[in-house]
DSSP file (Angstrom, degrees, kcal/mol; ACC not computed):
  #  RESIDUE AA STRUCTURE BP1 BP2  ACC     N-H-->O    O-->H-N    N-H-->O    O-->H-N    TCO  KAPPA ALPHA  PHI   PSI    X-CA   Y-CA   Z-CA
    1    1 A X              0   0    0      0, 0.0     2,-0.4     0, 0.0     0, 0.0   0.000 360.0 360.0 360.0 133.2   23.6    6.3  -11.3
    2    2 A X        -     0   0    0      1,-0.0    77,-0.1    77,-0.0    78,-0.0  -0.610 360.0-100.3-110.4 168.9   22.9    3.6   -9.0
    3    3 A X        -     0   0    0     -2,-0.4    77,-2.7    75,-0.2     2,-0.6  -0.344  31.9-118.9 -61.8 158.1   21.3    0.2   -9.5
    4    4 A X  E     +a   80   0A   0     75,-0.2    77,-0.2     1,-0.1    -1,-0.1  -0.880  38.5 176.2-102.7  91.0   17.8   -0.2   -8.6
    5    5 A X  E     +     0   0A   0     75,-2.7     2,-0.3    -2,-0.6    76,-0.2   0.724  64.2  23.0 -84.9 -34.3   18.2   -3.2   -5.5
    6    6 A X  E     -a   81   0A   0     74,-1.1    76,-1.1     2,-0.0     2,-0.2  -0.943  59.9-167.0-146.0 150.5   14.4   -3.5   -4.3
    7    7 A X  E     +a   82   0A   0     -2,-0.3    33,-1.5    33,-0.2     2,-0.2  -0.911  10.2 179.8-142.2 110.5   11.4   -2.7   -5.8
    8    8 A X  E     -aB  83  39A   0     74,-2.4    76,-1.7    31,-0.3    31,-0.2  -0.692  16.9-148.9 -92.8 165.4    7.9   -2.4   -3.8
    9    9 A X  E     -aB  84  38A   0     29,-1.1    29,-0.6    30,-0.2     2,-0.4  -0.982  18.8-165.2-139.9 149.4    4.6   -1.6   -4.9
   10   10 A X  E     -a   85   0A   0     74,-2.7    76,-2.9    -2,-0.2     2,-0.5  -0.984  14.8-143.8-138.2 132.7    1.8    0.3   -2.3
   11   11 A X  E     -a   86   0A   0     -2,-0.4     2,-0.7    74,-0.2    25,-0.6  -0.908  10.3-158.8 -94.0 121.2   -1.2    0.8   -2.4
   12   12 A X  E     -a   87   0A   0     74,-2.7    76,-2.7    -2,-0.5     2,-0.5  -0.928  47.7-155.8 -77.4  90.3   -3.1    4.4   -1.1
   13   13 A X  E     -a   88   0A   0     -2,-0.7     7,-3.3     7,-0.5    76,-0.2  -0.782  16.6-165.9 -59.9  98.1   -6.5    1.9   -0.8
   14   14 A X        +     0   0    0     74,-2.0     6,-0.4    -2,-0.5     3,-0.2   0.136  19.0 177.2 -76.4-172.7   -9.9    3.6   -1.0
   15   15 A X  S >  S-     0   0    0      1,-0.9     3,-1.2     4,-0.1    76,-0.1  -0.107  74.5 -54.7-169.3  99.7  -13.0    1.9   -0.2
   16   16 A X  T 3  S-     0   0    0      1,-0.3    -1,-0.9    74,-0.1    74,-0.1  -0.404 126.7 -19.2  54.0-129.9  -15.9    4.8   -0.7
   17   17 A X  T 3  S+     0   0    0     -3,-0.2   101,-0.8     2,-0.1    -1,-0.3   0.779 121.9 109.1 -65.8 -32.8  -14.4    7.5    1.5
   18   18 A X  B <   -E  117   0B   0     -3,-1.2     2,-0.6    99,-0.2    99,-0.2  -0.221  60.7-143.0 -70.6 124.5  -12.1    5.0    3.5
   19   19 A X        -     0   0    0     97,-2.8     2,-1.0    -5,-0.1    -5,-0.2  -0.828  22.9-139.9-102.1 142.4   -9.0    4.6    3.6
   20   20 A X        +     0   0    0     -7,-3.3    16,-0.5    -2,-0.6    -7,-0.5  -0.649  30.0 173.4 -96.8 108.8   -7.7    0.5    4.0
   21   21 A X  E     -FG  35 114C   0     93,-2.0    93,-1.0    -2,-1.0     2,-0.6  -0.615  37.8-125.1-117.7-179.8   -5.2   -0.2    5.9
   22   22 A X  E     -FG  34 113C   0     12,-3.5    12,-1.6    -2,-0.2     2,-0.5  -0.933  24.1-158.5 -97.3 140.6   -2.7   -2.9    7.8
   23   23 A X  E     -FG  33 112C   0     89,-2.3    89,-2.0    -2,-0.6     2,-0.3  -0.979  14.4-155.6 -74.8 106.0   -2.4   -2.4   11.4
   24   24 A X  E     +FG  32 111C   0      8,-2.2     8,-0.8    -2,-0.5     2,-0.5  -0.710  16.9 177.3 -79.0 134.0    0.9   -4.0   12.8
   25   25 A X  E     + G   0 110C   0     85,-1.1    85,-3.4    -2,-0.3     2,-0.3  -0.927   4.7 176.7-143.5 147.6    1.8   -5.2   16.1
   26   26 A X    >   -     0   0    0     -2,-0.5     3,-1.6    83,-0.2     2,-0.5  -0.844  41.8 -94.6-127.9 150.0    4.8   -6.6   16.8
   27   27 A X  T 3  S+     0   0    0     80,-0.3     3,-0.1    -2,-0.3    -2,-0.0  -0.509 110.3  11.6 -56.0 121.1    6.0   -7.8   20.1
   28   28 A X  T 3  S+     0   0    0     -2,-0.5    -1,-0.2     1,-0.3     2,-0.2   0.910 117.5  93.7  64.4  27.7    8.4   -4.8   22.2
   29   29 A X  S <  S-     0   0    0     -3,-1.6     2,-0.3     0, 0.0    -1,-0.3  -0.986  81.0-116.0-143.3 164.5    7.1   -2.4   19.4
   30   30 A X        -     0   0    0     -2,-0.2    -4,-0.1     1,-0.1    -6,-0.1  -0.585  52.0 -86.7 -77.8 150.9    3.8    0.3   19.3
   31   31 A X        -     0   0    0     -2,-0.3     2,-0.3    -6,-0.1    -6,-0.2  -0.119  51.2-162.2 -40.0 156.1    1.3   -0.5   16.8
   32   32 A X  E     -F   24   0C   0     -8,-0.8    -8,-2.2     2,-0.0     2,-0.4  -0.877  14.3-131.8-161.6 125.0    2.0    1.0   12.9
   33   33 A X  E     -Fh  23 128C   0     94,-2.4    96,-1.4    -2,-0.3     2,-0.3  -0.877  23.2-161.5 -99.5 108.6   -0.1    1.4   10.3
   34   34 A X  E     -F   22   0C   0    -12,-1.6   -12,-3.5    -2,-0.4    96,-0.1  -0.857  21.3-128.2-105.7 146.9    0.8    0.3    6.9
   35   35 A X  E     -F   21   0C   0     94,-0.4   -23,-0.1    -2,-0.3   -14,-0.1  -0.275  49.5 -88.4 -81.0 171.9   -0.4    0.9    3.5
   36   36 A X  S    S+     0   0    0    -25,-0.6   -25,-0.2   -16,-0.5    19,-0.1   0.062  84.6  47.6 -51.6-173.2   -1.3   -2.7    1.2
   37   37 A X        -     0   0    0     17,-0.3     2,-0.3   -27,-0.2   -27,-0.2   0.302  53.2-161.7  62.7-169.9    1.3   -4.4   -0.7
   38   38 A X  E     -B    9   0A   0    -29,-0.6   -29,-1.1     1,-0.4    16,-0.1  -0.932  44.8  -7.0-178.7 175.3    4.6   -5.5   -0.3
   39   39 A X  E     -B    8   0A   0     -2,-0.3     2,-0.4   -31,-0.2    -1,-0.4   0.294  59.0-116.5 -26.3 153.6    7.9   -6.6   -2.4
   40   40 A X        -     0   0    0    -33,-1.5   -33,-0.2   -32,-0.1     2,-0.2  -0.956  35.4-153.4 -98.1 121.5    8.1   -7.0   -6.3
   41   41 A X    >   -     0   0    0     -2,-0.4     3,-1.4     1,-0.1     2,-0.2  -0.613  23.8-107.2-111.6 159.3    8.9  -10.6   -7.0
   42   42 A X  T 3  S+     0   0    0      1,-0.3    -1,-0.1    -2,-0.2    -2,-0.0   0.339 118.2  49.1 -79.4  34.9   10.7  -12.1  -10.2
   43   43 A X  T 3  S+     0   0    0     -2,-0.2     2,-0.3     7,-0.0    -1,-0.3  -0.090  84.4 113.1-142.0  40.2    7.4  -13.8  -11.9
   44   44 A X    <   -     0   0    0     -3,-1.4     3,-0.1     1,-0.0     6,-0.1  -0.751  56.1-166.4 -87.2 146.4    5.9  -10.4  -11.3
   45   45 A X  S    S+     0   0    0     -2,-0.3     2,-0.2     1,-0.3    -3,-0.1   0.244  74.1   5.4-119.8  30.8    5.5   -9.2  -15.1
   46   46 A X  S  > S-     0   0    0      2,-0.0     4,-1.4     0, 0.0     5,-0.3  -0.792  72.3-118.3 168.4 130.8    4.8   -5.2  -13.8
   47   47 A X  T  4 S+     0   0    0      1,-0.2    37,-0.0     2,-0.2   -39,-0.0   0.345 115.5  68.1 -86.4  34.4    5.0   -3.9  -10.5
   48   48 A X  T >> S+     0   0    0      2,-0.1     3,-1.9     3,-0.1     4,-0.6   0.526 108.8  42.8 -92.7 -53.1    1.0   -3.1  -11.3
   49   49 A X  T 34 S+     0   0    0      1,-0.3     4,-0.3     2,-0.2    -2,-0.2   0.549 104.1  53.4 -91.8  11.8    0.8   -6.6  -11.2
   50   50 A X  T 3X S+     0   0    0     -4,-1.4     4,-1.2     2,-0.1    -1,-0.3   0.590 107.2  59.9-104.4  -5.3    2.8   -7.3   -8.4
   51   51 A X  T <4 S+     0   0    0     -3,-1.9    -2,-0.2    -5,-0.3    -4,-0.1   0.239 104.8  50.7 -97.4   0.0    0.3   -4.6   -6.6
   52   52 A X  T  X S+     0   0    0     -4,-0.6     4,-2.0     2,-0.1     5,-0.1   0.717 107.5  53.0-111.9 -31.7   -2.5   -6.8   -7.4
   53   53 A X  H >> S+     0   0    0     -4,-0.3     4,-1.5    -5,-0.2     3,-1.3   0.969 111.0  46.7 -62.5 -54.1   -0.9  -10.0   -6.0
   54   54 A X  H 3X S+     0   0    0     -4,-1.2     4,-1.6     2,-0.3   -17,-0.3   0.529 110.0  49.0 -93.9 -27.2   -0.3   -8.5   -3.1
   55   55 A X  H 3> S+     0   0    0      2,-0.2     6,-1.3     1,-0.1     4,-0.8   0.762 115.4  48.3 -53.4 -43.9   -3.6   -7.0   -2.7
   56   56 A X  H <X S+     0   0    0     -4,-2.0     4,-0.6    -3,-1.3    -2,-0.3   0.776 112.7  45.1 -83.9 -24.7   -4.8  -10.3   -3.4
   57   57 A X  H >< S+     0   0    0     -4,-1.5     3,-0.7    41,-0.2    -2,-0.2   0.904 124.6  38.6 -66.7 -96.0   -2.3  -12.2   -0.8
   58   58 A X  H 3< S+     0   0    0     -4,-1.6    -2,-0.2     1,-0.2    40,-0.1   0.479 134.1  13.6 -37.9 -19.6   -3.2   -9.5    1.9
   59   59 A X  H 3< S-     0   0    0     -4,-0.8    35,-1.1    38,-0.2    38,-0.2   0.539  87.9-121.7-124.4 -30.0   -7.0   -8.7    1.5
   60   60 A X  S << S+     0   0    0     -3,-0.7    33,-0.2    -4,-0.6    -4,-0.2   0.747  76.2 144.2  55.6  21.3   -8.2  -11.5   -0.6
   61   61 A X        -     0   0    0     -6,-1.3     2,-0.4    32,-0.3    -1,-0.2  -0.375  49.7-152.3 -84.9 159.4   -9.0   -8.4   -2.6
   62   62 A X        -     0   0    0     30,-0.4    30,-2.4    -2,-0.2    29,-1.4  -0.993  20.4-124.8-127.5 141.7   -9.2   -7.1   -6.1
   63   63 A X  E     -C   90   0A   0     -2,-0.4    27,-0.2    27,-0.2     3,-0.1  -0.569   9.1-163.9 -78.4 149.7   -8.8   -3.2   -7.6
   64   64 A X  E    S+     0   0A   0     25,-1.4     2,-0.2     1,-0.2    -1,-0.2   0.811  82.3   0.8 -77.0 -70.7  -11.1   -1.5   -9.5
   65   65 A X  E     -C   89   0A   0     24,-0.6    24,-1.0     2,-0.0     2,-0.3  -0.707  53.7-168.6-139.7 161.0   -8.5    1.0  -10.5
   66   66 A X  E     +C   88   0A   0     22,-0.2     2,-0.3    -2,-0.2    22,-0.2  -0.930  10.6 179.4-156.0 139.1   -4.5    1.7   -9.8
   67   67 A X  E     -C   87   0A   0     20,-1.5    20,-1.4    -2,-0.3     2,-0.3  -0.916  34.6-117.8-132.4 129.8   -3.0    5.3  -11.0
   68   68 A X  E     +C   86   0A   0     -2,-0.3    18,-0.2    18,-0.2     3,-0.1  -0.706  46.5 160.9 -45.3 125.7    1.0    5.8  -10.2
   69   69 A X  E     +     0   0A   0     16,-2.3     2,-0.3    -2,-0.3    17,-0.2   0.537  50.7   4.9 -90.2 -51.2    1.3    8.7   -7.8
   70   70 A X  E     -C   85   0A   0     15,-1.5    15,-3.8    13,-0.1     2,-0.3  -0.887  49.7-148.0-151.8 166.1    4.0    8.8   -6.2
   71   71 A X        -     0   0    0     -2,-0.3     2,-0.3    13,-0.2    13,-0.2  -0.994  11.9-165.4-144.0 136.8    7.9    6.9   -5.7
   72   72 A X        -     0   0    0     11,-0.4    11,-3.1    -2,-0.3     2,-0.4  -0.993  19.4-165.9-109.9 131.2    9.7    6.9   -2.1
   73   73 A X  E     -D   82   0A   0     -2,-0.3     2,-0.6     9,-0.2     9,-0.2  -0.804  10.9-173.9-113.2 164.3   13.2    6.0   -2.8
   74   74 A X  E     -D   81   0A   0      7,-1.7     7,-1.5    -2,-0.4     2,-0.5  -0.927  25.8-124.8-136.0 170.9   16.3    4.7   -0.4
   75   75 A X  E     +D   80   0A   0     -2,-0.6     5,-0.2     5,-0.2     2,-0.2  -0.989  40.9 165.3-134.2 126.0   19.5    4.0   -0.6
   76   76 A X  E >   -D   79   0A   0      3,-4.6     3,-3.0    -2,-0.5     2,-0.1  -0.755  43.3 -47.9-134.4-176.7   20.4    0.7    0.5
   77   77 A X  T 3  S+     0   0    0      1,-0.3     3,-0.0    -2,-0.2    -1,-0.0  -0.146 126.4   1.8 -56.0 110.8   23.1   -1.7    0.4
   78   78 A X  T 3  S-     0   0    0     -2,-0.1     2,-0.4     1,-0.0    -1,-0.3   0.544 130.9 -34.9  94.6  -4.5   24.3   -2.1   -2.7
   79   79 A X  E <  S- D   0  76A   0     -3,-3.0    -3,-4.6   -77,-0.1   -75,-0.2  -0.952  89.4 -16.5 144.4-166.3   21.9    0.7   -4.6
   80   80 A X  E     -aD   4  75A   0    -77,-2.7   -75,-2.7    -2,-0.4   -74,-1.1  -0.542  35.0-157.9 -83.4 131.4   18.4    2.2   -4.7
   81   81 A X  E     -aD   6  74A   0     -7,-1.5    -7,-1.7    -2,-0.2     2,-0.3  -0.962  17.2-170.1-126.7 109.7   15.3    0.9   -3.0
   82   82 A X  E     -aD   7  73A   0    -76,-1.1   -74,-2.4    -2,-0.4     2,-0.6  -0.653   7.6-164.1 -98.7 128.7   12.0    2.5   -5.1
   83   83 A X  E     -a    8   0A   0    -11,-3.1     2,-0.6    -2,-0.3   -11,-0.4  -0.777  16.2-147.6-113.7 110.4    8.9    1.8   -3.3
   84   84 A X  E     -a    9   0A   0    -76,-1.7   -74,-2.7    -2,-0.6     2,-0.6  -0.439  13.1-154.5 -85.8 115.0    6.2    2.7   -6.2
   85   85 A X  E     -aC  10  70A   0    -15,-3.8   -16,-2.3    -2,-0.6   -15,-1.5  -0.788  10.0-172.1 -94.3 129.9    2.7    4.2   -4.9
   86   86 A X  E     -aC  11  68A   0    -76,-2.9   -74,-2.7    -2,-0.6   -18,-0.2  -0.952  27.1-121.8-132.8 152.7    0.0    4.0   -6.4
   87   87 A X  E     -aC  12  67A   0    -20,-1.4   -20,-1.5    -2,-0.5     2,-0.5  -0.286  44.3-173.8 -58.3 136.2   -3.8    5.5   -6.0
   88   88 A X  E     -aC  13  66A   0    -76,-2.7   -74,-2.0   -22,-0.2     2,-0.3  -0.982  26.0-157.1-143.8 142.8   -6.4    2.3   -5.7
   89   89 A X  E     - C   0  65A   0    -24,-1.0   -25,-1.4    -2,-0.5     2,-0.7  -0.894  28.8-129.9-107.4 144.8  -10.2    1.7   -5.5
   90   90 A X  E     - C   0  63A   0     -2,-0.3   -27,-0.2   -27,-0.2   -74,-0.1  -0.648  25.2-178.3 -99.6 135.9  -10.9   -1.4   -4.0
   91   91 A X        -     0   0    0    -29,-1.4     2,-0.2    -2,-0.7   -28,-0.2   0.891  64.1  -7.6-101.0 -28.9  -13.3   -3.5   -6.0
   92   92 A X        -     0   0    0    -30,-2.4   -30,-0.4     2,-0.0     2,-0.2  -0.713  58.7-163.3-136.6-167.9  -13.8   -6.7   -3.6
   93   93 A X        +     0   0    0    -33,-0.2   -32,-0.3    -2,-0.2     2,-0.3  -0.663  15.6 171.6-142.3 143.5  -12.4   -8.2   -0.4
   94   94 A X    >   -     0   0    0    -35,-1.1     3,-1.8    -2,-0.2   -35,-0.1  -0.750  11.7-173.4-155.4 134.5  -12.2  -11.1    1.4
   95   95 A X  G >  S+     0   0    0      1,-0.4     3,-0.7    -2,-0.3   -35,-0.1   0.638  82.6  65.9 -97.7 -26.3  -10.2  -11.3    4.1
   96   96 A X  G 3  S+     0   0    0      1,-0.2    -1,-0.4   -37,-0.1   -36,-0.1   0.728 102.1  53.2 -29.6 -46.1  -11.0  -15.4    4.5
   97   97 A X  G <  S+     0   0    0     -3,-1.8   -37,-0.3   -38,-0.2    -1,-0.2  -0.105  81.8 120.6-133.2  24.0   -9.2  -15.9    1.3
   98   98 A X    <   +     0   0    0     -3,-0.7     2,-0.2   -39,-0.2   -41,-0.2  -0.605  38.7 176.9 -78.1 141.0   -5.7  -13.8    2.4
   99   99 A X        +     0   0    0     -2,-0.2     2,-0.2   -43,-0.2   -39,-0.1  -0.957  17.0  99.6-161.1 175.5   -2.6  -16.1    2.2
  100  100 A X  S  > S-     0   0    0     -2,-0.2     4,-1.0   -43,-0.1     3,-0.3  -0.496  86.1 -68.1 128.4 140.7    1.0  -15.6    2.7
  101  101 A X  T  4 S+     0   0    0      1,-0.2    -1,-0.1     2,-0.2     0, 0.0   0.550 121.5  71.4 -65.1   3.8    3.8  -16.0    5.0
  102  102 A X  T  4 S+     0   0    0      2,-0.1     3,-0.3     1,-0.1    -1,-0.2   0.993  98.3  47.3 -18.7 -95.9    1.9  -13.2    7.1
  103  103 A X  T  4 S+     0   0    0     -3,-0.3     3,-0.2     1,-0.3    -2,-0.2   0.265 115.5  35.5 -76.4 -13.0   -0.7  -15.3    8.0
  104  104 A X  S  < S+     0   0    0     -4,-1.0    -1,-0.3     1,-0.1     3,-0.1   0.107  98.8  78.5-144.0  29.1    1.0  -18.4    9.3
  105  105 A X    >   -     0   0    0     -3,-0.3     3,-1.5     1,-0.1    -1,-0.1  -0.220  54.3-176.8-129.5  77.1    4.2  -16.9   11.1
  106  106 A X  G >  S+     0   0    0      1,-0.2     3,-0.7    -3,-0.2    -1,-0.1   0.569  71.0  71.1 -41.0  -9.6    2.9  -15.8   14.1
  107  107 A X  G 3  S+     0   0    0      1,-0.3     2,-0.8    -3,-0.1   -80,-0.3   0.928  84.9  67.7 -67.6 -51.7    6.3  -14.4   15.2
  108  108 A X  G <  S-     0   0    0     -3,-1.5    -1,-0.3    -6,-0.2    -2,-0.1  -0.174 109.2-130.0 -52.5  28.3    6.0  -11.9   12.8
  109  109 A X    <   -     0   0    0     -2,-0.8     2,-0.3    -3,-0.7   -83,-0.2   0.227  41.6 -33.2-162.3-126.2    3.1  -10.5   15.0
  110  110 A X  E     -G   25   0C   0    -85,-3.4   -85,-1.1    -3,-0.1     2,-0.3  -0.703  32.9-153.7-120.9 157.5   -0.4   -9.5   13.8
  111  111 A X  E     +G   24   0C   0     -2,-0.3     2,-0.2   -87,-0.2   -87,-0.2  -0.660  19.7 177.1-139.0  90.4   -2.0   -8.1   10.8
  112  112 A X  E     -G   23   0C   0    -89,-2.0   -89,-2.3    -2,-0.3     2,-0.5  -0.502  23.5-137.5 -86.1 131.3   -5.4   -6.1   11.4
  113  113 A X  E     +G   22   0C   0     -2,-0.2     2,-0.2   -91,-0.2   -91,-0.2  -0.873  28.8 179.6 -99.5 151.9   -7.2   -4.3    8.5
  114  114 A X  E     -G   21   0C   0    -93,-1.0   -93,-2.0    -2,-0.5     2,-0.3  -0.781  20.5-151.9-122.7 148.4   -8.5   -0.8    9.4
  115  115 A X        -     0   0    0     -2,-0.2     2,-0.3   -95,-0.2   -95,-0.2  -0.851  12.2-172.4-124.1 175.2  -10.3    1.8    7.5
  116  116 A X        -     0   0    0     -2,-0.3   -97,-2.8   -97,-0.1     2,-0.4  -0.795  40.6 -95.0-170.2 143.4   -9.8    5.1    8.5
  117  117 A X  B     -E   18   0B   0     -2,-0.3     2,-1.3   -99,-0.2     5,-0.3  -0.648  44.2-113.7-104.2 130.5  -11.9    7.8    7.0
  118  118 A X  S    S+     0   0    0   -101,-0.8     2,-0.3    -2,-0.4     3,-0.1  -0.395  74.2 117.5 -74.1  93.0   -9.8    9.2    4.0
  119  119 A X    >>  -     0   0    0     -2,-1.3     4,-1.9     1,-0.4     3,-0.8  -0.958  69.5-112.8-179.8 125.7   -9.1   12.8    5.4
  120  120 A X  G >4 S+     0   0    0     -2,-0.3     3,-2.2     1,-0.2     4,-0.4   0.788 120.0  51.9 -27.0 -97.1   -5.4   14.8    6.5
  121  121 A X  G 34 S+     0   0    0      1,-0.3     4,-0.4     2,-0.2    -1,-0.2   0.455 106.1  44.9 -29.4 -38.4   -6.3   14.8    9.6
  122  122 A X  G X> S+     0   0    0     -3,-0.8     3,-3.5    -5,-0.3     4,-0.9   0.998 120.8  50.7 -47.9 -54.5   -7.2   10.7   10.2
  123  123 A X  G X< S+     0   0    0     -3,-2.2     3,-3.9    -4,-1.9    -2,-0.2   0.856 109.3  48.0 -57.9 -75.1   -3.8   10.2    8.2
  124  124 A X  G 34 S+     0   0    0     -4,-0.4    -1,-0.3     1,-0.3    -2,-0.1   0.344 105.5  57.4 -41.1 -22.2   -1.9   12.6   10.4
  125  125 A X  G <4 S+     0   0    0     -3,-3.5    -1,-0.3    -4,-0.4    -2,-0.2   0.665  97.3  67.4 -88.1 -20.4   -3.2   11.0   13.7
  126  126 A X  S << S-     0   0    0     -3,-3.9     2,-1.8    -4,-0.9   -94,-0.0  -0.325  90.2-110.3 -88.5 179.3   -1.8    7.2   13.0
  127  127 A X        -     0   0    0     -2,-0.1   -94,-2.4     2,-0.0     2,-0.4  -0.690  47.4-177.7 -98.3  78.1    2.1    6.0   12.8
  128  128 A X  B     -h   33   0C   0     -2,-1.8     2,-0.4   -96,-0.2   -94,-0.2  -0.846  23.7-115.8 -89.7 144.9    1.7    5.3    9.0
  129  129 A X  S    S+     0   0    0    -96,-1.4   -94,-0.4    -2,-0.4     2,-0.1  -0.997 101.1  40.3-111.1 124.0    5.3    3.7    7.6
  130  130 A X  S >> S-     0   0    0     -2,-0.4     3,-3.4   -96,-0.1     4,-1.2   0.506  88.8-142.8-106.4 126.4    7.1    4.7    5.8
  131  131 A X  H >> S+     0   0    0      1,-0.3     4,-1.7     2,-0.2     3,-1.2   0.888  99.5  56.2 -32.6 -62.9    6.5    8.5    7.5
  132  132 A X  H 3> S+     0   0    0      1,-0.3     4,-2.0     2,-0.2    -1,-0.3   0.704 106.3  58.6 -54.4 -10.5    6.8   10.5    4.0
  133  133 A X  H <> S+     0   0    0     -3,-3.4     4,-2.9     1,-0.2    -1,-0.3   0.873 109.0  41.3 -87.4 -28.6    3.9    8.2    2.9
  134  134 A X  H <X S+     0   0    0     -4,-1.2     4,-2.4    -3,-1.2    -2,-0.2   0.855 117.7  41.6 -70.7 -31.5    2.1    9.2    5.2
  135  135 A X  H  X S+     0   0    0     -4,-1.7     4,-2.3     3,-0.1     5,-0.2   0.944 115.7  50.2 -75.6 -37.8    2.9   12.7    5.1
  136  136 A X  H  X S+     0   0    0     -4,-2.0     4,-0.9     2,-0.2    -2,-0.2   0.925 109.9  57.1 -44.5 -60.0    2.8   12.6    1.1
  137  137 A X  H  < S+     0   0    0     -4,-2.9     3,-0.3     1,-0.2     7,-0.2   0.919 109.8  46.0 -21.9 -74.4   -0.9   10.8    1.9
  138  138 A X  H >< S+     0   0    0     -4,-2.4     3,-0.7     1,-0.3    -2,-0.2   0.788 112.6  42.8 -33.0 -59.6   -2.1   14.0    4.1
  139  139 A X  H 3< S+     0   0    0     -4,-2.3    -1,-0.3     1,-0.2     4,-0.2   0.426 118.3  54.4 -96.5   2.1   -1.2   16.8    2.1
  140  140 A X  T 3X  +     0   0    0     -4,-0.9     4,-1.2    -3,-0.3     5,-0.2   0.411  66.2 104.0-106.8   6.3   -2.7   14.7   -1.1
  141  141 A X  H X> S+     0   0    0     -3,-0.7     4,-2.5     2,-0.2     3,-0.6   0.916  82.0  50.4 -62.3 -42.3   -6.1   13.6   -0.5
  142  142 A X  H 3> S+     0   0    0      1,-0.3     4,-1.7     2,-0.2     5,-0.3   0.971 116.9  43.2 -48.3 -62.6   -7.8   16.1   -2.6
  143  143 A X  H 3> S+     0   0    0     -4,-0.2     4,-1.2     1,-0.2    -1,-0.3   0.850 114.2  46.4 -49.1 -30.7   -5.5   15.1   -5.5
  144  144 A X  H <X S+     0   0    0     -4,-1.2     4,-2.2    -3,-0.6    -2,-0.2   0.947 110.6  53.4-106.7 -44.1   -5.6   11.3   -5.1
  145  145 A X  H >X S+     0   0    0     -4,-2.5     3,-5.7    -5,-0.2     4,-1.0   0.911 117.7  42.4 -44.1 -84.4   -9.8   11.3   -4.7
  146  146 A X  H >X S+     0   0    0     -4,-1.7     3,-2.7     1,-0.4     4,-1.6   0.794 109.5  56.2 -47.1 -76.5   -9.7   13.3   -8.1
  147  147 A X  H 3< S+     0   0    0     -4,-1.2    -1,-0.4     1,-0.3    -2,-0.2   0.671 113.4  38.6   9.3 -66.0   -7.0   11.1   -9.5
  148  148 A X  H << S+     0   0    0     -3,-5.7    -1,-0.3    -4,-2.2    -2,-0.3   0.601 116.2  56.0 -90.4  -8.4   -9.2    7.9   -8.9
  149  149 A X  H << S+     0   0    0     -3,-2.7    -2,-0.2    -4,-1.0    -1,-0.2   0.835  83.5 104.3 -65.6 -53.1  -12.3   10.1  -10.0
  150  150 A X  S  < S-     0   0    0     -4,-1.6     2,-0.0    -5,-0.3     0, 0.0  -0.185  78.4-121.2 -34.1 112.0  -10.7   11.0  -13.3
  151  151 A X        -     0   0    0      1,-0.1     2,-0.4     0, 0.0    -1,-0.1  -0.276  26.8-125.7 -27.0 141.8  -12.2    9.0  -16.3
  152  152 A X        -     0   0    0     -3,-0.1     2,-0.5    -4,-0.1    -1,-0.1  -0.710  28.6-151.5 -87.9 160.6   -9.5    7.3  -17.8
  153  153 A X        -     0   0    0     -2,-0.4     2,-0.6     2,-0.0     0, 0.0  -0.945   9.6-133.9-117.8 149.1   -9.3    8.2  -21.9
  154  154 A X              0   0    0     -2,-0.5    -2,-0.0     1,-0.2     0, 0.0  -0.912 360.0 360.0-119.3 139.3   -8.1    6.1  -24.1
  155  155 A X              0   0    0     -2,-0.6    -1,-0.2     0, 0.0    -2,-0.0   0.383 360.0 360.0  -1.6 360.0   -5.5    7.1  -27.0
């Protein structure tokens, strides 16, 4: 079994019908579409809650809701790199109140939020990264609406 080296956490971000996303451009690359979030850090105390910092860094947002869906894993240097998806409803934003080493290293190139209307086909048209989320995304919409639809119950 190998060690667990990186840990991300990703948001599939709703907004009504809409899905929220980052737009990349980088210098000498096409534009890419990524879903929220980013790295699991060590004063994280849950990679739920490292998926709400990161919401809150990127968006100056808050969730409503988070459901685990789905885990992309890789094998990198030294072990396994799990990137943990989860379904999300967005509850606020404000995009004034984003911070982060994003936002003030312009070498690292630009970071546009998009929605994109939550439907295979939108998914299917953009350069979403990591591909399998994107494909995973497509063939899941039905599932991931209901998902975030789903009362929770409690024990």
């Amino acid at each position: 079994m190998s060690d667990i080296v990186k840990r991300n956490a990703r948001a599939i971000l709703l907004d009504g019908d809409e899905l929220v996303l980052i737009k990349r451009t980088k210098p000498g690359r096409k534009p890419y579409w990524v879903t929220v979030g980013g790295g699991v850090e060590e004063d994280d105390a849950t990679v739920e809650a490292a998926l709400h910092r990161e919401v809150s860094e990127e968006l100056g947002g808050k969730l409503e809701r988070a459901e685990l869906v789905h885990l992309i894993t890789d094998q990198l240097e030294g072990g396994v790199g799990v990137q943990h998806i989860f379904a999300a409803r967005l509850a606020s934003m404000d995009l004034a109140a984003r911070t982060g080493t994003e936002f003030t290293k312009p070498e690292r190139g630009g970071y546009e939020v998009v929605r994109v209307p939550f439907t295979a086909e939108a998914v299917r048209k953009l350069n979403l990264m990591p591909p399998e989320l994107g494909g995973f995304i497509a063939a899941n919409t039905d599932a991931i609406s209901s998902v975030l639809a789903t009362p929770i119950r409690e024990a």
